[in-house]
VOVEX-678165 format. One line per 8 residues: their letters; for each residue y, x, z negated of C-alpha. Coordinates in steps of 0.02 Angstrom, whole numbers. Layout:
// residues N
a> Y:X:Z; ...
This chain:
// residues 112
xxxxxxxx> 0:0:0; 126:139:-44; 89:218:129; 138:53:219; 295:27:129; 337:198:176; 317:149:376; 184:272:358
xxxxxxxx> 24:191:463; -56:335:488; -85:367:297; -114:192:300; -273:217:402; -348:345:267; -416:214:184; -523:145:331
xxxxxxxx> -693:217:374; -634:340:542; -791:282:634; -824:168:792; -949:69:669; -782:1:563; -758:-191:580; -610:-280:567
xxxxxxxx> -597:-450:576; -423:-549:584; -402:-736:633; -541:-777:787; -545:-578:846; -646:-442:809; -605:-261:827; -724:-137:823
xxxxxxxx> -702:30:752; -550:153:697; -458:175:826; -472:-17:871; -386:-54:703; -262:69:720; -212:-9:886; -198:-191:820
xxxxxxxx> -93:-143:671; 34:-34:798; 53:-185:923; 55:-312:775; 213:-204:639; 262:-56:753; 274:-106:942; 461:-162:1009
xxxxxxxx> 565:-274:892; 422:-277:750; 416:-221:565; 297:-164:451; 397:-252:302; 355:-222:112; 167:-252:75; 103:-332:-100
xxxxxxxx> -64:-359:-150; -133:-511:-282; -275:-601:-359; -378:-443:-332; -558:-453:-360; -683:-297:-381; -872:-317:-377; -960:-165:-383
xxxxxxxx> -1119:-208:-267; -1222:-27:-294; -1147:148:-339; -1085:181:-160; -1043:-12:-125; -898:-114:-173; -825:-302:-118; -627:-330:-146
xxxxxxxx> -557:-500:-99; -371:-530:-136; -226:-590:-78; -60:-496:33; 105:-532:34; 219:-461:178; 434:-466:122; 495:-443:319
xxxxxxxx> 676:-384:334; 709:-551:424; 679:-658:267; 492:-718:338; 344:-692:205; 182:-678:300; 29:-676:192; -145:-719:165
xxxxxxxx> -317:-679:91; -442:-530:137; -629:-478:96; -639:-291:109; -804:-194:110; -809:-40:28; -934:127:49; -911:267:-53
xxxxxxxx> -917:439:59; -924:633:26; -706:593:45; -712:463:-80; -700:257:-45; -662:182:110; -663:24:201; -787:-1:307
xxxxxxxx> -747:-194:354; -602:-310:345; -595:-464:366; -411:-520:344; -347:-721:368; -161:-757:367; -77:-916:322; -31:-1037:469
């Protein structure tokens, strides 16, 4: 979250799984692996006229599914420098590697 809210995407993307085996899943779509990811959230808060905004997360919750496996669901909360407030709810997936956690599937639904 810090690394968004400095406009920093790249950093961002540390915490994803760099492999072509990542899944994302947002609305109807699904994008599959890192680079696919990194590619949806450029043309979605960084391509012409968009904003990355200030990120928040809530209502997290942390099951711990084996010693390398972890669930997160919560909420997000996007402050835009327009005055819009996108937000939503997410399930992350979580796999604990040599480099320490990262997701390894998103699946990310925002409000209509």
């Amino acid at each position: 979250m810090k690394a968004w809210n400095r406009q920093d995407l790249e950093s961002f993307m540390q915490g994803y799984w760099d492999s072509p085996q990542l899944t994302f899943f947002s609305g109807v779509k699904v994008y599959r692996g890192w680079e696919s990811a990194l590619e949806r959230y450029r043309k979605a808060y960084q391509s012409e006229g968009r904003q990355m905004g200030k990120l928040e997360f809530s209502d997290l919750q942390i099951e711990t599914l084996s010693p390398t496996a972890a669930l997160v669901r919560g909420a997000f909360h996007l402050a835009m420098p327009d005055g819009k407030h996108p937000h939503g709810i997410f399930t992350l997936v979580f796999r604990k590697f040599p480099q320490g956690w990262r997701i390894i599937h998103d699946h990310t639904c925002g409000a209509e």
